[in-house]
SEKE-346399 format. One line per 3 residues: number of its first residue (from 1); their letters; for each residue x, y, z of C-alpha. Coordinates in nm, 4 decimals. Each point is the difference from the previous one (the first is absolute). Layout:
<rs>
NUM	a	X:Y:Z  ...
</rs>
This chain:
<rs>
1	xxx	0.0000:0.0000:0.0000  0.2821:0.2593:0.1148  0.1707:-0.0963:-0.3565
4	xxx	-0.3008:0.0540:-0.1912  -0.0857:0.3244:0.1962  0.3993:0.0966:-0.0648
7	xxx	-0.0661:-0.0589:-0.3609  -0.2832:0.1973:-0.0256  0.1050:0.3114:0.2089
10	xxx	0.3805:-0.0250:-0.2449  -0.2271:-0.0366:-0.3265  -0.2503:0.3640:0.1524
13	xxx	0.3726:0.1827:0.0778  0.0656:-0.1020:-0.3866  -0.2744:0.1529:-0.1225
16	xxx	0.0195:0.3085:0.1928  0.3282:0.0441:-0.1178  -0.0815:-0.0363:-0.3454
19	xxx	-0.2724:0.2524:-0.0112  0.2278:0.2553:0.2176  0.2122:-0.0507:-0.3079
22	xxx	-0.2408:0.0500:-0.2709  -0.0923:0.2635:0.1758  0.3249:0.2003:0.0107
25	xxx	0.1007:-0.1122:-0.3450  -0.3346:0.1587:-0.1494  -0.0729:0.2934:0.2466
28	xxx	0.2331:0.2590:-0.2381  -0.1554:-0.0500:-0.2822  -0.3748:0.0593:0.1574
31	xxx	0.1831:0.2857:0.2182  0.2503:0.1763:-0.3109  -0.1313:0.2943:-0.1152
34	xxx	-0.0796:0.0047:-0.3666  0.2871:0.1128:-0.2361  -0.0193:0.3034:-0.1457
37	xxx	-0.0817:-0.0112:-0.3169  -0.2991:-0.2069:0.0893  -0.1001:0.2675:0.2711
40	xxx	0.0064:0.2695:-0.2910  -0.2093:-0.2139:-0.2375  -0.2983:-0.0684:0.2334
43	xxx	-0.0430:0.3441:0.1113  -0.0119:0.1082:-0.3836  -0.1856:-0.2464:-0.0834
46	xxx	-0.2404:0.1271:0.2983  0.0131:0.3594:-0.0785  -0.0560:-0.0446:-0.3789
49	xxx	-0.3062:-0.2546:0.0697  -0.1387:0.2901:0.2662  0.0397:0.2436:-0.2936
52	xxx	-0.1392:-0.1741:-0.2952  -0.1086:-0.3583:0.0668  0.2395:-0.2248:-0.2351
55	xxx	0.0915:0.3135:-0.2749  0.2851:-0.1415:-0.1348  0.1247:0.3671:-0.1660
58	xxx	-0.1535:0.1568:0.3309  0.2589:-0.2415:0.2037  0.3188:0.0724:-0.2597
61	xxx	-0.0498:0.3619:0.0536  -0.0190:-0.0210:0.3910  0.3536:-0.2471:-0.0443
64	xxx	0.1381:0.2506:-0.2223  -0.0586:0.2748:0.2332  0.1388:-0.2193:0.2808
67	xxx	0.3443:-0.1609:-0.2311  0.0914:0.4061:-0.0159  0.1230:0.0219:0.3865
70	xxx	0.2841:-0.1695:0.1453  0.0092:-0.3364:0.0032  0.0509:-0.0206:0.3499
73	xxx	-0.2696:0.2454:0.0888  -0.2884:-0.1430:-0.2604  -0.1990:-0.1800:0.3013
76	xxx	0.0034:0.2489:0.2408  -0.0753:0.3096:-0.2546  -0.3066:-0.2112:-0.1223
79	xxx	-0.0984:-0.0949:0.3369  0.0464:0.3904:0.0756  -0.2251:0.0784:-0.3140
82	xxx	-0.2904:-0.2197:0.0642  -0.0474:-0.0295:0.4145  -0.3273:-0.1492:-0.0352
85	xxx	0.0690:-0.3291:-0.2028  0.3654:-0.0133:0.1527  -0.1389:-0.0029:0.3432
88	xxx	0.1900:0.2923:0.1615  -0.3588:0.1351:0.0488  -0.1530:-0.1322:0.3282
91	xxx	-0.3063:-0.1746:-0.0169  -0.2884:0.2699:0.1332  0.1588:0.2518:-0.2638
94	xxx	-0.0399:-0.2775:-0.2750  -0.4116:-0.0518:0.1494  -0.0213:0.3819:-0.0930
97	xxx	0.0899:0.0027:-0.3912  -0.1994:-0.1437:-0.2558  0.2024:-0.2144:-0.2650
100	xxx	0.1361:-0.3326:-0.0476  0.2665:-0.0039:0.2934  -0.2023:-0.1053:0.2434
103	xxx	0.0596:-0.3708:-0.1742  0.3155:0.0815:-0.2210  0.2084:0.0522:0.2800
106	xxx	-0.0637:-0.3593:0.0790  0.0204:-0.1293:-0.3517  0.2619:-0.2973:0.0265
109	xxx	0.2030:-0.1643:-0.2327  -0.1111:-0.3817:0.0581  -0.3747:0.0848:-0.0980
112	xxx	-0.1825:-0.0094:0.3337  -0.2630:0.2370:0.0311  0.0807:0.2868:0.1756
115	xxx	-0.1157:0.1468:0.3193  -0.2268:0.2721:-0.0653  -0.1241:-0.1345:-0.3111
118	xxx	-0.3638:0.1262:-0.0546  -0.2352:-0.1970:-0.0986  -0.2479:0.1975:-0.1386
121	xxx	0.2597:-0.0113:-0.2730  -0.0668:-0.3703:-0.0574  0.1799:-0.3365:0.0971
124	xxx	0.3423:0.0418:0.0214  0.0886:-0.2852:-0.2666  -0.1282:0.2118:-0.2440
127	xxx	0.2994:0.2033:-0.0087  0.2447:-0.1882:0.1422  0.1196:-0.1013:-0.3265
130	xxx	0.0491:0.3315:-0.1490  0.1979:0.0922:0.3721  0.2114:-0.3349:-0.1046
133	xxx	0.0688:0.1255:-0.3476  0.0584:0.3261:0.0988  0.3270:-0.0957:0.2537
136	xxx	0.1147:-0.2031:-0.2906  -0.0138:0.3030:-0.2490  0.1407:0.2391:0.2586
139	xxx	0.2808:-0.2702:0.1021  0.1359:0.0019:-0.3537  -0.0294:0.3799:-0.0254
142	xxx	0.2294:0.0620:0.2992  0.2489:-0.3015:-0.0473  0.0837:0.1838:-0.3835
145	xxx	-0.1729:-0.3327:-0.1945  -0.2689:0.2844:-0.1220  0.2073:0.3005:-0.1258
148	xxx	-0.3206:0.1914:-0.1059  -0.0852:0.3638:0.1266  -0.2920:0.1853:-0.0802
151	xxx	0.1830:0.3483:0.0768  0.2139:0.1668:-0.2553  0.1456:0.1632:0.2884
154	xxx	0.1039:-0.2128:0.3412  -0.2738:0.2161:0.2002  0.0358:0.0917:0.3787
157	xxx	-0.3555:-0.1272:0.1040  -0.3034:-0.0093:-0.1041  -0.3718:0.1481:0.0736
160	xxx	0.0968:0.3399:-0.1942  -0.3209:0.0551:-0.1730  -0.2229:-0.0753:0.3106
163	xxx	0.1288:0.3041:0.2255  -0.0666:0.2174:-0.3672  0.2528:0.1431:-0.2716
166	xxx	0.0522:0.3027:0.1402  0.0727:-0.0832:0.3633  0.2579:-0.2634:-0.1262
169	xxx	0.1589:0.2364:-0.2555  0.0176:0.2965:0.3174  0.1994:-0.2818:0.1885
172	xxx	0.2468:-0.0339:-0.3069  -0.1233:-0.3195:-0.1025  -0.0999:-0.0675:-0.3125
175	xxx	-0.2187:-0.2973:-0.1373  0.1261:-0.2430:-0.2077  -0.1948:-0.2041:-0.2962
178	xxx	0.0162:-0.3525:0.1013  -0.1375:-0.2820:-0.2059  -0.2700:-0.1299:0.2909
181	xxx	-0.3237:-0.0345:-0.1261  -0.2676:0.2287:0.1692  -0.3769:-0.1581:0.0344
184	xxx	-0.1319:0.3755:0.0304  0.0782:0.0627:-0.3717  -0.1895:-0.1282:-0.2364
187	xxx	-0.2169:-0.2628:-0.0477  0.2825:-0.2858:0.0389  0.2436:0.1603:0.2045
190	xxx	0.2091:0.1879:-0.3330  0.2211:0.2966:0.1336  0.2890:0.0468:0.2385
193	xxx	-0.0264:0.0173:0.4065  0.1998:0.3265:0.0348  0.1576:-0.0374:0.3147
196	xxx	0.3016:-0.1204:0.0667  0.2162:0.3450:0.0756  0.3401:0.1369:-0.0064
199	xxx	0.1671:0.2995:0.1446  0.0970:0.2791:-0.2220  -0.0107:0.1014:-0.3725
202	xx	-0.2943:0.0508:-0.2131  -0.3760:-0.2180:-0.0120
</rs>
């Protein structure tokens, strides 16, 4: 009996052992923070999805504007630009504003529906699959396998047109034409989205 008992209580010590040592072989990988580039990708992704759904032009221009800073200061100068859907924004200010970061800041790279989501805007598997296609299209945009840019011109930001012509062109900005279809021109969407912007020289 005290052999068997032995046995078992040696065989339990085993097994403890083994998952202490699963455990710290696996525990930096759930723990590591994600690299970089991957950090920079999701929160475009999320900012350009909170802007314009899955516009593919509408997320090269928002890249574009964010490939002209530093390399080393691309995440934080986007997460800077866009509080809301980067999350710098605490919560109760986010309940206040109307808009789409109240479940874009959540968006997440592996599909699962975010919190926030509303849904009065449907079930979430409905666009799920655009979200999903939309990371894929904005990971090859910012790891250089797409090279296209909508922008003549490698703009500063974006939103010119919104705050009005003549307030951006008092701030020395000027707008930029940029190749990004706009739905409030025409019956199917023909015409430029005039607002990426610049500092100085002429509209």
């Amino acid at each position: 009996m005290r052999t068997l008992f032995g046995l078992a209580r040696g065989l339990l010590l085993l097994a403890l052992l083994a998952l202490l040592a699963s455990v710290l072989l696996f525990a930096p990988a759930v723990r590591a923070v994600p690299e970089p580039g991957a950090a920079l990708t999701a929160l475009v992704a999320r900012v350009s999805f909170n802007e314009a759904l899955d516009s593919y032009p509408d997320a090269a221009m928002i890249w574009q504007a964010t490939e002209g800073h530093p390399e080393a200061r691309r995440y934080q100068w986007l997460r800077s630009h866009s509080p809301c859907v980067s999350g710098r924004l605490p919560e109760e200010r986010v309940r206040e504003r109307p808009g789409n970061c109240r479940f874009t800041r959540y968006l997440r790279t592996d599909g699962r529906i975010p919190r926030g989501w509303p849904y009065a805007l449907g079930v979430w598997t409905r666009l799920r699959l655009r979200w999903l296609d939309h990371v894929d299209r904005v990971t090859d945009l910012v790891e250089g396998r797409d090279t296209w840019r909508p922008c003549e011109e490698t703009p500063e930001t974006w939103d010119g047109v919104r705050y009005g012509r003549e307030r951006v062109e008092g701030e020395a900005r000027r707008i930029l034409e940029c190749s990004v279809p706009y739905l409030g021109v025409g019956e199917r969407g023909e015409g430029l989205r005039n607002y990426a912007v610049r500092r100085g020289g002429r509209s």
